[in-house]
N, C-alpha and C positions, 0 to 999 in steps of 0.2 A: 322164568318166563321165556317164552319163545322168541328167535331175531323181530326184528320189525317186519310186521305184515305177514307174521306166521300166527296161528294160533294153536294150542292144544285141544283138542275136541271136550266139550263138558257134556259126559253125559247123565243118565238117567240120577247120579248121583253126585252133580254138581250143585260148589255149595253157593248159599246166596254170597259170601267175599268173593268168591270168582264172579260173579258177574257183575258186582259193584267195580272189582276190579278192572274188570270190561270195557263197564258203561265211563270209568274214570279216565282211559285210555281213549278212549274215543271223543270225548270233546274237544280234543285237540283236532280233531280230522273235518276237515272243510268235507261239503257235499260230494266235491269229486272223489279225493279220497277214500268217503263211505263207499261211495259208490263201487269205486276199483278195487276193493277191501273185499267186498261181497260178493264180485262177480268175479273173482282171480279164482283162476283151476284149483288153487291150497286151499281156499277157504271153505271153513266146516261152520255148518251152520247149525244152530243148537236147539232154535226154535222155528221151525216151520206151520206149524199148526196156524193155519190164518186166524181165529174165533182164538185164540191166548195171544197174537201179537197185538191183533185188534179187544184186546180185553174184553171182548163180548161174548155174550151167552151164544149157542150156537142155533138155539130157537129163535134168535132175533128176527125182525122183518128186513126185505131188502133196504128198504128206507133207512130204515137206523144202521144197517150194515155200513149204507155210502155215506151217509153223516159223519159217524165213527171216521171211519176212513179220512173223510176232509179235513176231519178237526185234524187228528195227528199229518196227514201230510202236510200241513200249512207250520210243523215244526222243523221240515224239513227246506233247506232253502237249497 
């Protein structure tokens, strides 16, 4: 694995242990953390597609879009 606060790029052919591996790594990281994780000039981001972060269909209405959205940001503190 890469130092701390590096990561290796997953791409089109990254498996689900890498990103359990990820998501295992990361619980440890307070809000700020995430934050400065994701927005540092190294960081590669794996999932961009809004409609797969937000698990929603891409025909959805705006309504349900912002819904979607609250529910998962009120995981974020």
């Amino acid at each position: 694995m890469a130092a701390s606060g590096e990561r290796g790029t997953l791409g089109s052919g990254g498996s689900t242990e890498e990103v359990k591996q990820i998501e295992k790594e990361d619980l440890v990281l307070t809000s700020k953390n995430q934050t400065e994780r994701l927005t540092s000039p190294s960081s590669s981001y794996f999932n961009l597609n809004p409609f797969e972060v937000l698990q929603i269909d891409p025909e959805v209405t705006d309504e349900e879009i912002k819904k979607r959205f609250w529910q998962l940001s009120i995981l974020v503190k």
